[in-house]
Biopython code that builds the backbone (N, CA, C, O; Angstrom):
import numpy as np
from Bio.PDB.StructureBuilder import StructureBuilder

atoms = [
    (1, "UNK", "N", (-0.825, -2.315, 21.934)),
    (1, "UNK", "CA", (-1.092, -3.609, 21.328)),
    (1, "UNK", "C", (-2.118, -3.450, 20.214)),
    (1, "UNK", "O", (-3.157, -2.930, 20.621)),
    (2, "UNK", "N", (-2.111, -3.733, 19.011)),
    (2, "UNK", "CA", (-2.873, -4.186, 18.153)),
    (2, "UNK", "C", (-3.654, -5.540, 18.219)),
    (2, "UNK", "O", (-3.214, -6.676, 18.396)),
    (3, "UNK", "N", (-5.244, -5.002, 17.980)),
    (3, "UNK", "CA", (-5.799, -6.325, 17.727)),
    (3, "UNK", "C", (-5.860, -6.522, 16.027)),
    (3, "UNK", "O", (-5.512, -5.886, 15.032)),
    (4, "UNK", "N", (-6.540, -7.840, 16.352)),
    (4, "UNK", "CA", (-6.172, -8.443, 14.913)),
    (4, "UNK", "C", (-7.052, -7.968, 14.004)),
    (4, "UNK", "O", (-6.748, -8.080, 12.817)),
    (5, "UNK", "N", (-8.326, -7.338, 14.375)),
    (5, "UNK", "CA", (-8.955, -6.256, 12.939)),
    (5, "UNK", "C", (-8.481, -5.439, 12.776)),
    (5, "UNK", "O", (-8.746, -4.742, 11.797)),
    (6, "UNK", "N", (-7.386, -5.068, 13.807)),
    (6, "UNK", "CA", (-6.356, -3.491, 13.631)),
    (6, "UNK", "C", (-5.351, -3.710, 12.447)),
    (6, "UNK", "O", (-4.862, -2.891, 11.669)),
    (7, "UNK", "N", (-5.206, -4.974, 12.543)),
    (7, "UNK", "CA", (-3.680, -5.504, 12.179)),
    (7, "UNK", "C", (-4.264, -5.786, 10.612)),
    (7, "UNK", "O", (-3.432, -5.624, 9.719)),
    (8, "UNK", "N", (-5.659, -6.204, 10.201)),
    (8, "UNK", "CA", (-5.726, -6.442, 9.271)),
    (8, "UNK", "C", (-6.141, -4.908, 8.370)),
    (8, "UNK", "O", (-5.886, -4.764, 7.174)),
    (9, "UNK", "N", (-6.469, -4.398, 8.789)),
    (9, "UNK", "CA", (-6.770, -2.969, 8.671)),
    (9, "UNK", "C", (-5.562, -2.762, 8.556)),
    (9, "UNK", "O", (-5.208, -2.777, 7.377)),
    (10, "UNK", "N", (-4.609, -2.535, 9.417)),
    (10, "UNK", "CA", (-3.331, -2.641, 8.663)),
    (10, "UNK", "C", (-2.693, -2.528, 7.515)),
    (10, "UNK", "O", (-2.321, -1.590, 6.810)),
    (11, "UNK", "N", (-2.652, -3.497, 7.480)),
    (11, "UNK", "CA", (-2.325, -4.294, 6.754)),
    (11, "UNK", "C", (-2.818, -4.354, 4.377)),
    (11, "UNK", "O", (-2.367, -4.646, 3.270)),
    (12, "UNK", "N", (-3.720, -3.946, 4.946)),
    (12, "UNK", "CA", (-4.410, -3.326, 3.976)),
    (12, "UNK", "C", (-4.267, -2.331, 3.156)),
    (12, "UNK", "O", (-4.192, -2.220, 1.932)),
    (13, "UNK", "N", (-4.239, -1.558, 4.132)),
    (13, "UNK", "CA", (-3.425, -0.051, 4.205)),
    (13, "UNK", "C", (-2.123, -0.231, 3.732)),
    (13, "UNK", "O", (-1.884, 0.596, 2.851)),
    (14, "UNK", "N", (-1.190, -0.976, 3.962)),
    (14, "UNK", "CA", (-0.025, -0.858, 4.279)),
    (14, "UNK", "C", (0.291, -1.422, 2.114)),
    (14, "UNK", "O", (0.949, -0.739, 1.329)),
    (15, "UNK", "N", (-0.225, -2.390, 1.859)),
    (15, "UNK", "CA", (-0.851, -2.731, 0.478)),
    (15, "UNK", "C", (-1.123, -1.618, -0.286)),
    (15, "UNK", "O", (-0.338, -1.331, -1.189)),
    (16, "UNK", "N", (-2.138, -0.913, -0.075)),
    (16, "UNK", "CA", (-2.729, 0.131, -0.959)),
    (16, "UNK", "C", (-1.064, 1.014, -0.933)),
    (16, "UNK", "O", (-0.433, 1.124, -1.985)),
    (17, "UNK", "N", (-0.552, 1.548, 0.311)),
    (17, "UNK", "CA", (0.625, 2.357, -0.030)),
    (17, "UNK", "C", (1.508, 2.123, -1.044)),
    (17, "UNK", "O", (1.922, 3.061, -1.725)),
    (18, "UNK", "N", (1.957, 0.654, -1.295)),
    (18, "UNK", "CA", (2.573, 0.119, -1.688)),
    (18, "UNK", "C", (2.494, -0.098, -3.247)),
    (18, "UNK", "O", (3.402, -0.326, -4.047)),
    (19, "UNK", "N", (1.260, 0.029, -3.423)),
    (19, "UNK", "CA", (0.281, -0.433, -4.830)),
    (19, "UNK", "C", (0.410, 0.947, -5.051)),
    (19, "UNK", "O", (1.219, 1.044, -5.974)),
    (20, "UNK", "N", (-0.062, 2.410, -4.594)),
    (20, "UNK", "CA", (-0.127, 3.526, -5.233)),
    (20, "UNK", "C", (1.371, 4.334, -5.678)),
    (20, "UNK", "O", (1.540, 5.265, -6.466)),
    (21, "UNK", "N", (2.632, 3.364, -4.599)),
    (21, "UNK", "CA", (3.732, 4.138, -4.938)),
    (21, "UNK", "C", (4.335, 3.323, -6.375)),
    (21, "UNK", "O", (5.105, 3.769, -7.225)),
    (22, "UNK", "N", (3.851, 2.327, -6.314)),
    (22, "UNK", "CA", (4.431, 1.177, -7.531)),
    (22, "UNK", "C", (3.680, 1.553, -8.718)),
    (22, "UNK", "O", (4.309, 1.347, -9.756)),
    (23, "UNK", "N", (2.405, 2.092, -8.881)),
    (23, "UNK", "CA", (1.734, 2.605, -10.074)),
    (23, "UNK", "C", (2.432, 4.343, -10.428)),
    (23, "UNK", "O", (2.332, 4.929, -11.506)),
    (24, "UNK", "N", (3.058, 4.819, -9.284)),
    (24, "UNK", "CA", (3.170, 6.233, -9.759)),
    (24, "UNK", "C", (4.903, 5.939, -10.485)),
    (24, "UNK", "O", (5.238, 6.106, -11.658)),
    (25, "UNK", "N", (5.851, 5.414, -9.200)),
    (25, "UNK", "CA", (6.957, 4.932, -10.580)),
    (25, "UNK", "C", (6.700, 4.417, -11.942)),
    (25, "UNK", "O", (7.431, 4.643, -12.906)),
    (26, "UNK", "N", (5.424, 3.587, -11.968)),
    (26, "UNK", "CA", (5.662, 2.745, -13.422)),
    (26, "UNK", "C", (4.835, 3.804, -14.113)),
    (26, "UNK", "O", (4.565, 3.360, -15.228)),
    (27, "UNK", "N", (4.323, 4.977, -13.954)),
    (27, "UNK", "CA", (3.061, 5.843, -14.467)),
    (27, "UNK", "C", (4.101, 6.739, -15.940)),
    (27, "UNK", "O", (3.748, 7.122, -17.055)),
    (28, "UNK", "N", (5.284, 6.774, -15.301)),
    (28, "UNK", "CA", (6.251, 7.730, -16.121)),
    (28, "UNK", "C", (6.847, 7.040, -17.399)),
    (28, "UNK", "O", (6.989, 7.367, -18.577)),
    (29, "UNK", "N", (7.157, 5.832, -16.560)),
    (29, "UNK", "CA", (7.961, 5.109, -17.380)),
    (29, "UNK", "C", (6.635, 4.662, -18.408)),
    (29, "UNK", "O", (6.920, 4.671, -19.606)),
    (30, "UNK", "N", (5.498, 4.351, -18.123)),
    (30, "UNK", "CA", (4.360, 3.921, -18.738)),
    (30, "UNK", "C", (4.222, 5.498, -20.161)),
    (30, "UNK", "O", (4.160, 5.228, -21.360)),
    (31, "UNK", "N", (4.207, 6.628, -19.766)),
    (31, "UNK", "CA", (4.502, 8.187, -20.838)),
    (31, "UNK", "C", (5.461, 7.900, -21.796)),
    (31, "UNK", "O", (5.797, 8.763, -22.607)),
    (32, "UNK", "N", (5.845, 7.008, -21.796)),
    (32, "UNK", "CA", (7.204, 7.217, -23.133)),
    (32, "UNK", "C", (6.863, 5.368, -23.768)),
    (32, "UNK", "O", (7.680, 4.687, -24.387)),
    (33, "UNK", "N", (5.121, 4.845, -23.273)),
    (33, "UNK", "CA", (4.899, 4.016, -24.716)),
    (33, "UNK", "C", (4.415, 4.247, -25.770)),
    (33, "UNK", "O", (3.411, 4.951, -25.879)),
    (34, "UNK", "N", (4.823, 3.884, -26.438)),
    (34, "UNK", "CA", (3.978, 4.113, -27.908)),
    (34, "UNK", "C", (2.557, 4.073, -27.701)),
    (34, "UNK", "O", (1.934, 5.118, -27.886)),
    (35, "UNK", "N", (2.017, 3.156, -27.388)),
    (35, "UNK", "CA", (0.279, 3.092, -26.710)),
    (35, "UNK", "C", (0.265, 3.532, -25.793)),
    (35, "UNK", "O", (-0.262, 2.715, -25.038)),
    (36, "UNK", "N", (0.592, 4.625, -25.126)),
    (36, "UNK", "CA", (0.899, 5.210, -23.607)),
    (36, "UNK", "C", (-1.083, 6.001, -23.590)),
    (36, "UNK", "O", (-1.649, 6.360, -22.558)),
    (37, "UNK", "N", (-1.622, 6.054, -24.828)),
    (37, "UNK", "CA", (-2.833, 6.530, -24.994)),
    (37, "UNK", "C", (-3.750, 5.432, -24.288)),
    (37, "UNK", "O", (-4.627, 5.868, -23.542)),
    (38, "UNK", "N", (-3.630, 3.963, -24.457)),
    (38, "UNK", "CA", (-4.531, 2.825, -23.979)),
    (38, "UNK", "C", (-4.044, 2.495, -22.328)),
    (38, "UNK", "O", (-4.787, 1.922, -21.530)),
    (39, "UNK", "N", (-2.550, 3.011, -21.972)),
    (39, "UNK", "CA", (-2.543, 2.666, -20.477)),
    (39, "UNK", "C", (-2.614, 3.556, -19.528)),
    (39, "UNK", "O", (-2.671, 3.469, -18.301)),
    (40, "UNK", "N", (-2.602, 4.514, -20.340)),
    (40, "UNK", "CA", (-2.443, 5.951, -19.277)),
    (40, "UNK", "C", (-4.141, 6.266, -18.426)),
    (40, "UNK", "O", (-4.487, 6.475, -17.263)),
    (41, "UNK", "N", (-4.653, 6.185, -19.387)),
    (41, "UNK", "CA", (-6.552, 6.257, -18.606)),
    (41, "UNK", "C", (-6.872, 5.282, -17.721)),
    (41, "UNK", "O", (-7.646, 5.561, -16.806)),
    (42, "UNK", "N", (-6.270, 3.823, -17.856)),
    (42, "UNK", "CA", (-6.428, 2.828, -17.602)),
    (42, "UNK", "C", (-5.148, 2.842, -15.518)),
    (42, "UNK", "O", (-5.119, 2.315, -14.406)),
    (43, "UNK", "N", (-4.635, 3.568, -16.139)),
    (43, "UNK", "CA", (-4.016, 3.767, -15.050)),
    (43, "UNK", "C", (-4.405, 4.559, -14.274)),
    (43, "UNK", "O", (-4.467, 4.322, -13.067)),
    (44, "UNK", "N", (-4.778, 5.764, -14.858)),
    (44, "UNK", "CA", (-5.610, 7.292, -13.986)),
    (44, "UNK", "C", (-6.549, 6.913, -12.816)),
    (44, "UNK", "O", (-6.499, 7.354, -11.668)),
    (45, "UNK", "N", (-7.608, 5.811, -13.445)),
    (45, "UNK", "CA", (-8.583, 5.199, -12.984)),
    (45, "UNK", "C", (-8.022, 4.257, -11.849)),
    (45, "UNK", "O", (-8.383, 4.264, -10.673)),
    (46, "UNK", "N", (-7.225, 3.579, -12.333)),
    (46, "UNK", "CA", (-6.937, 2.314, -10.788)),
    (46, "UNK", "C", (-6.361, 3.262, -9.638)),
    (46, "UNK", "O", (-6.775, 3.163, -8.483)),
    (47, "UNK", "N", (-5.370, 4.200, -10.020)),
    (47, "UNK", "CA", (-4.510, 5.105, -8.798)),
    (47, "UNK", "C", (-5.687, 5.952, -8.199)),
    (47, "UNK", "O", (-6.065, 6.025, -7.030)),
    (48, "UNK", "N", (-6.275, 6.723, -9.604)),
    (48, "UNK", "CA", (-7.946, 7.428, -8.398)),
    (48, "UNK", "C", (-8.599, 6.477, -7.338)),
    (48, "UNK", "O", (-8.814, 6.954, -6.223)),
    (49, "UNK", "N", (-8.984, 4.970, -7.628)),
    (49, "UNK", "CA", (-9.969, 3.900, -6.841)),
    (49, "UNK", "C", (-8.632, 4.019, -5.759)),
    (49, "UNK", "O", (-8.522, 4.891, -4.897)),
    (50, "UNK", "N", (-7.975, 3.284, -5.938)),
    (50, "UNK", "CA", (-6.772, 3.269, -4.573)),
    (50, "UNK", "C", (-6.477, 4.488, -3.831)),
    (50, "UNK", "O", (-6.463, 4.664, -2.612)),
    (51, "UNK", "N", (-6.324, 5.019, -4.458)),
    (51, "UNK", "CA", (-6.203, 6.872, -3.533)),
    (51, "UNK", "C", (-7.253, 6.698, -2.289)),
    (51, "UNK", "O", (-6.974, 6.540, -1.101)),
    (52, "UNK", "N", (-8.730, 6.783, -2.996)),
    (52, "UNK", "CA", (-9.854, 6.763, -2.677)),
    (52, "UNK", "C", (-10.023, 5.914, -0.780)),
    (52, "UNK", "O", (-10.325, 6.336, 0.337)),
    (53, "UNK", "N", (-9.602, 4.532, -1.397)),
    (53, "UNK", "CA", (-9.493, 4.051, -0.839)),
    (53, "UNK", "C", (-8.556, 3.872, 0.325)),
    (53, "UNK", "O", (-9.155, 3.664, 1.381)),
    (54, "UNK", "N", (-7.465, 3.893, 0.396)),
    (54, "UNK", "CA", (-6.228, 4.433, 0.314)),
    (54, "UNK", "C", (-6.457, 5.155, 2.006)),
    (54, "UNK", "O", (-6.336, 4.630, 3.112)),
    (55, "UNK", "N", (-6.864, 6.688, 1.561)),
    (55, "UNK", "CA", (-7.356, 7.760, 2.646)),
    (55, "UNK", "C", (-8.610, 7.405, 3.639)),
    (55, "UNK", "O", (-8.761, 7.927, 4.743)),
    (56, "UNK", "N", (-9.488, 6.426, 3.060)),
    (56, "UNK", "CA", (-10.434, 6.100, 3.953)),
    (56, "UNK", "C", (-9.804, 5.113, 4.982)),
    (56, "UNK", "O", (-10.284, 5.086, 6.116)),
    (57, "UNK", "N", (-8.742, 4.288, 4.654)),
    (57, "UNK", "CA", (-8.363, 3.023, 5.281)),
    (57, "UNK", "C", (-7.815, 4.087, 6.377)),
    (57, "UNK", "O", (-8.277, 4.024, 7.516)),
    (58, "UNK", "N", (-6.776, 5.125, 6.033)),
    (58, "UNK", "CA", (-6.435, 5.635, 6.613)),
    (58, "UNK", "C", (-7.089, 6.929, 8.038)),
    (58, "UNK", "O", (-6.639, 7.174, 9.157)),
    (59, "UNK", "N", (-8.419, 7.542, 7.202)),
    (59, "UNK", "CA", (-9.076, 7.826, 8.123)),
    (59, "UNK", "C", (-9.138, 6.651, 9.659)),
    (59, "UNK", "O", (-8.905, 6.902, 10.841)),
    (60, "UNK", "N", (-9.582, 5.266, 8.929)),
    (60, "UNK", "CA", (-9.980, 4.471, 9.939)),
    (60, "UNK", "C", (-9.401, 4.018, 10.810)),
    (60, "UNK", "O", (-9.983, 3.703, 11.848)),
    (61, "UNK", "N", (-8.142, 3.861, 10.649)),
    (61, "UNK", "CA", (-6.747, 4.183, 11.212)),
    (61, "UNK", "C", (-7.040, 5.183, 12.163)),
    (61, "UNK", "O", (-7.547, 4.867, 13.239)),
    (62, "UNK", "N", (-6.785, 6.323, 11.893)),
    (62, "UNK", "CA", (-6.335, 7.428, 12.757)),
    (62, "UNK", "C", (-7.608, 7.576, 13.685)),
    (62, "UNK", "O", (-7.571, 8.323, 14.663)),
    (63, "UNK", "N", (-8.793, 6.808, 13.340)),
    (63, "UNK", "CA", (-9.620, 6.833, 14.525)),
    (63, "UNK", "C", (-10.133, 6.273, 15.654)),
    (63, "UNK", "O", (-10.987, 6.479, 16.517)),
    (64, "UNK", "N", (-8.730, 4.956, 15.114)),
    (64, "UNK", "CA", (-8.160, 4.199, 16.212)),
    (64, "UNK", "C", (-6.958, 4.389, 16.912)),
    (64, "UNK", "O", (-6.425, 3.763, 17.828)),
    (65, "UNK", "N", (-6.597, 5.563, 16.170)),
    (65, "UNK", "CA", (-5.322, 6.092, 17.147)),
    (65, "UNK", "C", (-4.075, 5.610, 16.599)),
    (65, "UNK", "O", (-3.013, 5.910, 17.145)),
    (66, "UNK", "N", (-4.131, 4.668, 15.252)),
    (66, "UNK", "CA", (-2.936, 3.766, 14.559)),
    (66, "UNK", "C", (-2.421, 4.623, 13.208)),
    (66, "UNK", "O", (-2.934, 4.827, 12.107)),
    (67, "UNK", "N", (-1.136, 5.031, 13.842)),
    (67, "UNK", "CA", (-0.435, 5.647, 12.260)),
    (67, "UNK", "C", (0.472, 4.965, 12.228)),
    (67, "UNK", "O", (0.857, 4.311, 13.197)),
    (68, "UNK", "N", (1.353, 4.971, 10.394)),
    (68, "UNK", "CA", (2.328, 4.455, 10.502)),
    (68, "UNK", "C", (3.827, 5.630, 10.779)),
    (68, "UNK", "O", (4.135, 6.774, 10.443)),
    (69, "UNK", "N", (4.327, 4.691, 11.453)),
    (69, "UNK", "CA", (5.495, 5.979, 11.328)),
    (69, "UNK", "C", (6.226, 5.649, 10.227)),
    (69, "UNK", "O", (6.034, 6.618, 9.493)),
    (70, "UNK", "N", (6.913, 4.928, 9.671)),
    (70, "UNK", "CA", (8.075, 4.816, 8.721)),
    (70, "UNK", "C", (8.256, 3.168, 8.531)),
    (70, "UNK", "O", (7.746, 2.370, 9.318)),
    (71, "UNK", "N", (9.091, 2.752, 7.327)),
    (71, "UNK", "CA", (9.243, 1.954, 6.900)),
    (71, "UNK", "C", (11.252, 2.237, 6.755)),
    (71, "UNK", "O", (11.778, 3.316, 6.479)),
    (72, "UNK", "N", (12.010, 0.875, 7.049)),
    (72, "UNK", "CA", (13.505, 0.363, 7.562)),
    (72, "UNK", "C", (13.484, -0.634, 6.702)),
    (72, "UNK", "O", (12.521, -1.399, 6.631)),
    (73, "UNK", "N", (14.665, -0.749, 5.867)),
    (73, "UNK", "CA", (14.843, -2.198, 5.602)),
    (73, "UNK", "C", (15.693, -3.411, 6.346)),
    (73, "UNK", "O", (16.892, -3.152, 6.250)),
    (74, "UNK", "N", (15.526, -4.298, 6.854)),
    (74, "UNK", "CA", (15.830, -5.152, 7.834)),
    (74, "UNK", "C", (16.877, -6.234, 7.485)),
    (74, "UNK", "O", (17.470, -7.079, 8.156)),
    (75, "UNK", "N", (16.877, -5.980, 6.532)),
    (75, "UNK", "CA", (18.070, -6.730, 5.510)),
    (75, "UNK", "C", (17.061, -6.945, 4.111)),
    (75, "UNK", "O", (15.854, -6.745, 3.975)),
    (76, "UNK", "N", (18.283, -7.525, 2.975)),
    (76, "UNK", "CA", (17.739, -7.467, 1.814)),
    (76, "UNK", "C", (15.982, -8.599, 1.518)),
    (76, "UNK", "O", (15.554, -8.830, 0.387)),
    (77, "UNK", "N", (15.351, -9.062, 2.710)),
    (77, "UNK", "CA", (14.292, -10.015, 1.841)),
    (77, "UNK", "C", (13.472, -9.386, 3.256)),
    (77, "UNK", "O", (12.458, -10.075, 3.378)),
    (78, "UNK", "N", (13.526, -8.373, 4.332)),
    (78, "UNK", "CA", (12.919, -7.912, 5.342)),
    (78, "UNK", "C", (12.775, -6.959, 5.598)),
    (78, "UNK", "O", (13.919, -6.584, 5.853)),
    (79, "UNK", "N", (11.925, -5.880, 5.800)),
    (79, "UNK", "CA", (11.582, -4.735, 6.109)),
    (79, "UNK", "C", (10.550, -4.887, 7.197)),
    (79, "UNK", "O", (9.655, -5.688, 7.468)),
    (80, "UNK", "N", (11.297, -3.245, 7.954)),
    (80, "UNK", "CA", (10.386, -3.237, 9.323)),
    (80, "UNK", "C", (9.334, -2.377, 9.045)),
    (80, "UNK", "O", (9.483, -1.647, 8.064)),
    (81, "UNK", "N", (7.863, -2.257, 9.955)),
    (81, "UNK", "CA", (7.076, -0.950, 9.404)),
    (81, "UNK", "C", (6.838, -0.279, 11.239)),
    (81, "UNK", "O", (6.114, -0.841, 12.062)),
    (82, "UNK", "N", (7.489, 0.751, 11.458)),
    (82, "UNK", "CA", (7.098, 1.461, 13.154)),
    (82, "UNK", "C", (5.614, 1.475, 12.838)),
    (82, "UNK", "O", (5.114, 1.557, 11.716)),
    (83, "UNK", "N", (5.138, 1.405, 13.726)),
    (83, "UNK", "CA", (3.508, 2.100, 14.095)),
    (83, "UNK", "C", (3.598, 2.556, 14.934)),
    (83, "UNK", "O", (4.438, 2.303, 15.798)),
    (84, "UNK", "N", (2.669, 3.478, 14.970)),
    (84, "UNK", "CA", (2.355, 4.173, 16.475)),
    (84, "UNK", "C", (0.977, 3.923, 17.039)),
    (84, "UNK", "O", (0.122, 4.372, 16.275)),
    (85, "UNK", "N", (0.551, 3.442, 17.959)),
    (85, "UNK", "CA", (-0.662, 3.228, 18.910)),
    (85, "UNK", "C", (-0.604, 4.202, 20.154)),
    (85, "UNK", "O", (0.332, 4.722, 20.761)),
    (86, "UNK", "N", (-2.152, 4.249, 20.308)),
    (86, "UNK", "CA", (-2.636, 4.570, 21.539)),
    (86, "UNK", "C", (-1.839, 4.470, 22.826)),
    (86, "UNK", "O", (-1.500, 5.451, 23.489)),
    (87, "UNK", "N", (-1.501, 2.903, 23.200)),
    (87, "UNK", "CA", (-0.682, 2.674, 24.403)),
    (87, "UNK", "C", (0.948, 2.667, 23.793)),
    (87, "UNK", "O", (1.863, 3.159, 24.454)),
    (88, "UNK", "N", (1.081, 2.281, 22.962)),
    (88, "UNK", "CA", (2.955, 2.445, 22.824)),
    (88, "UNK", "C", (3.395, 2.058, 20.911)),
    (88, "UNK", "O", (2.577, 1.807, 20.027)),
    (89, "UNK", "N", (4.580, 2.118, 20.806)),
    (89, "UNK", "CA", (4.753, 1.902, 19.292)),
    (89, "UNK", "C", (5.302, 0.111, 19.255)),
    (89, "UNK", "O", (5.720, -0.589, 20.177)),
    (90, "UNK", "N", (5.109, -0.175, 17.956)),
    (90, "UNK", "CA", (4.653, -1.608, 17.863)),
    (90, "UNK", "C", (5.890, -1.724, 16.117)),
    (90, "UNK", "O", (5.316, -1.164, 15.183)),
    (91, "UNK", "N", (6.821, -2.114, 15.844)),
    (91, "UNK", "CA", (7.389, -2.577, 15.054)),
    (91, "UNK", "C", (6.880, -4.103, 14.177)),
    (91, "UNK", "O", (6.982, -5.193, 14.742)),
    (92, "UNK", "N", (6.502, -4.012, 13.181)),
    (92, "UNK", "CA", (5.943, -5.197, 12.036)),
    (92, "UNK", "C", (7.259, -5.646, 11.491)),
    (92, "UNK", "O", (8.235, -4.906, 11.372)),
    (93, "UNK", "N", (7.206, -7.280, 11.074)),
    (93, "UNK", "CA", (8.501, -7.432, 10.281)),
    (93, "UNK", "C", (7.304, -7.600, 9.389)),
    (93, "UNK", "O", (6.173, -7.715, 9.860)),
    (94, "UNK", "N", (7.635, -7.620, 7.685)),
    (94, "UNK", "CA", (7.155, -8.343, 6.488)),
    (94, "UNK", "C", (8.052, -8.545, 5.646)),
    (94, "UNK", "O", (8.730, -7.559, 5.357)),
    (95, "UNK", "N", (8.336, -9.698, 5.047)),
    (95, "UNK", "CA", (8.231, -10.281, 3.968)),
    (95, "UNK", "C", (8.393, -9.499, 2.830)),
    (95, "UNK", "O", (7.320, -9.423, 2.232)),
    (96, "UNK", "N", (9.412, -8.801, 2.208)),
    (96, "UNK", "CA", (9.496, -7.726, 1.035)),
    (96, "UNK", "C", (9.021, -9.101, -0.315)),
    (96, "UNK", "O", (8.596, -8.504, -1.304)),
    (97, "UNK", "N", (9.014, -9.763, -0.411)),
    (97, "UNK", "CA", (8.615, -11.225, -1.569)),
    (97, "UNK", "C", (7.440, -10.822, -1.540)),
    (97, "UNK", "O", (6.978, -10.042, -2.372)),
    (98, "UNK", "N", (6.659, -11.417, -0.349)),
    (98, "UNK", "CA", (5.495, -11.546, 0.556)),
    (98, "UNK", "C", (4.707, -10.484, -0.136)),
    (98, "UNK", "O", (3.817, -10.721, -0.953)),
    (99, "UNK", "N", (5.106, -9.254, 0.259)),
    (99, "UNK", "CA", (4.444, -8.270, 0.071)),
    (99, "UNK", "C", (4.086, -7.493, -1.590)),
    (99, "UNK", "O", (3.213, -6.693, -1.927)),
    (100, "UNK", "N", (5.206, -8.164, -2.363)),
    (100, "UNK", "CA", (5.037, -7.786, -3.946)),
    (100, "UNK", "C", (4.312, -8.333, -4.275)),
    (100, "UNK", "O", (3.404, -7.747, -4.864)),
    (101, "UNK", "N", (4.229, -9.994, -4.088)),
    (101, "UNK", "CA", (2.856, -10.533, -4.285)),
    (101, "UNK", "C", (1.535, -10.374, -4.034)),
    (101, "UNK", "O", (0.572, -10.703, -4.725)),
    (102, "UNK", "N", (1.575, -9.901, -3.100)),
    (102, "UNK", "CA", (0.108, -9.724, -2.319)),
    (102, "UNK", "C", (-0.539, -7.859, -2.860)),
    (102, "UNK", "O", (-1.666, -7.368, -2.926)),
    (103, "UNK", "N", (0.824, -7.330, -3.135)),
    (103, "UNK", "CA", (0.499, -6.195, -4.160)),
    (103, "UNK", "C", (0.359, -6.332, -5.355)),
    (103, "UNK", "O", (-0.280, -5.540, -6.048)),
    (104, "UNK", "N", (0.956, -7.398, -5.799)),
    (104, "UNK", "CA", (0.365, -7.960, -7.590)),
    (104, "UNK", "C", (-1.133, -8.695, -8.073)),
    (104, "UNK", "O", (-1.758, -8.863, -9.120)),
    (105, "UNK", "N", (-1.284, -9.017, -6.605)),
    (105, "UNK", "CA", (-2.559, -9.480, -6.846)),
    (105, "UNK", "C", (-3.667, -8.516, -6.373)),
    (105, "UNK", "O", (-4.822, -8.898, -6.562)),
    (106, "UNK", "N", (-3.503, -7.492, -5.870)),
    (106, "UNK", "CA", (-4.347, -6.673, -5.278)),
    (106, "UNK", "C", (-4.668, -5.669, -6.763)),
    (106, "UNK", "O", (-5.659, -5.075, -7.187)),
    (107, "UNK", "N", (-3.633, -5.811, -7.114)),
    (107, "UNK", "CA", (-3.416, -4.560, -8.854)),
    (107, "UNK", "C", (-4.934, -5.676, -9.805)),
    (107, "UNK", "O", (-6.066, -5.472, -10.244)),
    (108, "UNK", "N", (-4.014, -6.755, -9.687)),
    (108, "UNK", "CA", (-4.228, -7.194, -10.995)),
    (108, "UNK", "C", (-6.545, -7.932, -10.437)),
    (108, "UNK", "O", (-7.380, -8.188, -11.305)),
    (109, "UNK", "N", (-6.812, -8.030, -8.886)),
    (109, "UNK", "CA", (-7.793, -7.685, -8.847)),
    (109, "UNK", "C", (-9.125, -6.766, -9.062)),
    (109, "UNK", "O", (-10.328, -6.926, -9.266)),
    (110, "UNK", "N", (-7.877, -5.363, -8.839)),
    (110, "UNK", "CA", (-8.589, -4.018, -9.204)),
    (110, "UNK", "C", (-8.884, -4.183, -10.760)),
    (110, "UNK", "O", (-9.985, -3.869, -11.211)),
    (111, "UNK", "N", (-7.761, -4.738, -11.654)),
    (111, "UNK", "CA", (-7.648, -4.061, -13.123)),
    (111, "UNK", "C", (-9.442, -5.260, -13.429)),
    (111, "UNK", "O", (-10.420, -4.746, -13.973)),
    (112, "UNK", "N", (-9.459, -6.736, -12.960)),
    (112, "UNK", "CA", (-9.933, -7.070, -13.587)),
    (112, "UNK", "C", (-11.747, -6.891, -12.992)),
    (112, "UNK", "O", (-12.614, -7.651, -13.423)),
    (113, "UNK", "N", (-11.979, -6.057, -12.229)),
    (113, "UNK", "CA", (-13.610, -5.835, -11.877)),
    (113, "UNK", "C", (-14.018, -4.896, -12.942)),
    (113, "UNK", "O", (-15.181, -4.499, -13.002)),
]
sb = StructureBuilder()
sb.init_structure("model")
sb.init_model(0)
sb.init_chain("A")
sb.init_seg("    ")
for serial, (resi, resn, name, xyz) in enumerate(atoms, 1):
    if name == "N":
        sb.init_residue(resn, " ", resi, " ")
    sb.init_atom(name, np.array(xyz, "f"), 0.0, 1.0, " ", f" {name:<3s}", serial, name[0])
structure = sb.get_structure()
């Protein structure tokens, strides 16, 4: 069973993955702009802070005994995420909408501190 600072910890985590795999697809396609000089540093920097971050969430995780195992898509607007816990494994539904948003705003928080 997950408690709910687990879950938000989580959850978090589960964001940052999401945010670092969505900056490394758009990182390439970002190499072939013409100003690829003004987004490319600008990008280096947000994927380093998230990395960063990223591995610590994850340390904190694993020192609760919570990994993820894998990510299923559940149909086209649902995806499952396995976890694994201490006492047994625990299946998440989310929100694939849900979750772009809450990764667009997590980006566009980082870009603007």
């Amino acid at each position: 069973m997950i408690k709910p600072e687990q879950r938000q910890l989580l959850h978090k985590y589960l964001l940052m993955e999401l945010a670092i795999k969505s900056l490394q697809i758009d990182y390439f396609k970002v190499e072939h702009f013409k100003m690829k000089v003004v987004f490319l540093p600008l990008m280096d920097t947000l994927l380093k802070d998230l990395r960063l971050e990223y591995f610590d969430l994850k340390r904190q995780l694993a020192q609760q005994k919570i990994r993820v195992i894998g990510w299923t898509n559940a149909d086209e607007y649902f995806s499952d995420v396995q976890i694994a816990t201490a006492g047994n494994d625990v299946v998440l539904r989310y929100a694939n909408q849900a979750l772009k948003t809450q990764v667009e705003k997590l980006l566009i928080s980082r870009i603007l501190k």
